[in-house]
C-alpha positions as CSV (number, residue, x, y, z in Angstrom):
1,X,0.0,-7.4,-15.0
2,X,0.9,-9.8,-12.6
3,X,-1.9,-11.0,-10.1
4,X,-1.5,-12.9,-6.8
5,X,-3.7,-14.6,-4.7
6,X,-3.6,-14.1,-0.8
7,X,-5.1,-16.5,1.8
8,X,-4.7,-16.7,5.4
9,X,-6.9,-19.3,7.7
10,X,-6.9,-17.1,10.4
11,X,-9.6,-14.9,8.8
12,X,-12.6,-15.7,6.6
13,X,-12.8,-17.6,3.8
14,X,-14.7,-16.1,0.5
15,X,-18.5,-16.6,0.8
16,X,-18.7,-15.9,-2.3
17,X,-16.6,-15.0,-6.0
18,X,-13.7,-12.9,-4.7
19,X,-10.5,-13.4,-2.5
20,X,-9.3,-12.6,0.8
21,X,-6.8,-10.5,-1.1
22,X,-5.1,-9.8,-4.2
23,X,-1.7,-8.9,-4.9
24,X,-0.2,-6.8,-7.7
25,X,3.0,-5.3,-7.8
26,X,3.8,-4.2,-4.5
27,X,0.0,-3.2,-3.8
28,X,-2.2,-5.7,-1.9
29,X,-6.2,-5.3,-2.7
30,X,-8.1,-6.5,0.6
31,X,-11.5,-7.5,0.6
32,X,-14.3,-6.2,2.6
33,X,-14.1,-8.2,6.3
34,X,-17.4,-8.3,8.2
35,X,-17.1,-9.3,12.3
36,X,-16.7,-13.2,11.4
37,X,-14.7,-15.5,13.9
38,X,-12.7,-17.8,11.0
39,X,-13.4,-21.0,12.7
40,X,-17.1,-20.8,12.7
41,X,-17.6,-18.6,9.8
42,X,-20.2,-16.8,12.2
43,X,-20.9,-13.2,13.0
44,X,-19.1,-12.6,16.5
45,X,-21.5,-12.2,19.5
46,X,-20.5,-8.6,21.6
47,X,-21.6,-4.9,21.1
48,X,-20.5,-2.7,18.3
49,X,-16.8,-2.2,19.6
50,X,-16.3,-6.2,19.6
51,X,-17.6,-6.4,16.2
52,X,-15.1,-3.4,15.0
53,X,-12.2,-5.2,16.8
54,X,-13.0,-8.6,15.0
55,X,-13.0,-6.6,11.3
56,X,-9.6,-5.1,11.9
57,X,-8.1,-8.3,13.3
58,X,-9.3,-9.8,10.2
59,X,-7.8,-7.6,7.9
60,X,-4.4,-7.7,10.1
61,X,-4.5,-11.3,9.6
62,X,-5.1,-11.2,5.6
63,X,-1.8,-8.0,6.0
64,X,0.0,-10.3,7.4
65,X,-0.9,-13.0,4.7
66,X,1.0,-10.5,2.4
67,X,4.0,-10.4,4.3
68,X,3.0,-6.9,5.8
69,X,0.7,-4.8,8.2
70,X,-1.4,-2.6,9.0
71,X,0.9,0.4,9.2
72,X,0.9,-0.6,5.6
73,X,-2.9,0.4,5.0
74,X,-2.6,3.5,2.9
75,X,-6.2,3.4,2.1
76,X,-9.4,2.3,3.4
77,X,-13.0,2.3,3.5
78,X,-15.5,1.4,6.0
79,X,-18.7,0.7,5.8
80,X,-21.3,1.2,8.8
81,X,-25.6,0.7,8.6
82,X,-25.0,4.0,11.5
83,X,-23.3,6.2,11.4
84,X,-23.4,6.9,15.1
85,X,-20.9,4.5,15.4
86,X,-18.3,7.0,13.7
87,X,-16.6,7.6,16.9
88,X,-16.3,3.9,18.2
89,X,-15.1,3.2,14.7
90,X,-12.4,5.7,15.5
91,X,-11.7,4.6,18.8
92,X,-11.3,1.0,17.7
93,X,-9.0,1.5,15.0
94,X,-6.8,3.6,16.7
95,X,-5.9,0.6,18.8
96,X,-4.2,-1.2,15.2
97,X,-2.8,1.7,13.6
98,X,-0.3,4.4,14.2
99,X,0.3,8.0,12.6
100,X,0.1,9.0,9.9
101,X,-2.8,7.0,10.0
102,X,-4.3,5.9,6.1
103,X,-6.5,7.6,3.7
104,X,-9.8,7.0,5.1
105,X,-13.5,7.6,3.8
106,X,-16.6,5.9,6.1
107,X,-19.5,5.6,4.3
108,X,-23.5,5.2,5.5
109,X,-24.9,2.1,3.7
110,X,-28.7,0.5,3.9
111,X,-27.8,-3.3,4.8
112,X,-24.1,-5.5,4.4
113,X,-23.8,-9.5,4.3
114,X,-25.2,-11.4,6.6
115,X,-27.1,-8.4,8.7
116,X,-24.0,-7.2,10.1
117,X,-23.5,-3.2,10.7
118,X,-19.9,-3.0,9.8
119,X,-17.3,-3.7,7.3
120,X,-13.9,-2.7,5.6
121,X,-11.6,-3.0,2.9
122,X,-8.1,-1.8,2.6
123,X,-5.3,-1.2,0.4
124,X,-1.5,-2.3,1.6
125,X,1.4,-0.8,0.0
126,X,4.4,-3.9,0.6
């Protein structure tokens, strides 16, 4: 099994023991991006919908990383601390995708890194 690392300055570093992404085959493994602006490494300021926006253009930049995009997404989970922001979640990502949109499940979770009240991971298909 061949692995690949994939890193892109124009989303977050690691704060921690993983990578942005990992590449195997023709299947890229993205980690989970929270709402952090890549220069500052901080949470973004804004209401929910910024936050969303900054996680997928995050995980566009690390798609692009790969040499792909989001169209590419063929699975993907998100995490939100409400779930009343389902439908703004929806609205938001409908803005970076197009049909047929990817697998999808959105999961309720307690807390996520550094406070914040969404995050997501995906897998690419090159």
């Amino acid at each position: 099994m061949s692995k690949k690392r994939i890193h892109t300055d124009d989303a977050p570093s690691a704060i921690g023991t993983y990578s942005q992404a990992i590449q195997s085959g023709n299947l890229v493994f993205m980690s989970g991006q929270i709402p952090l602006d890549p220069a500052s490494m901080e949470v973004i300021d804004g209401d929910f919908a910024a936050r969303a926006h900054r996680v997928f253009q995050n995980l566009k930049a690390v798609a692009e990383a790969a040499g792909g995009n989001l169209d590419q997404v063929v699975k993907m989970t998100i995490y939100l601390t409400d779930l009343d922001n389902f439908a703004v979640v929806n609205s938001v990502m409908a803005e970076y995708f197009t049909e047929p949109y990817p697998a999808r499940a959105a999961l309720g979770v307690r807390s996520l890194p550094k406070g914040v009240d969404i995050e997501a991971e995906a897998i690419l298909a090159l």
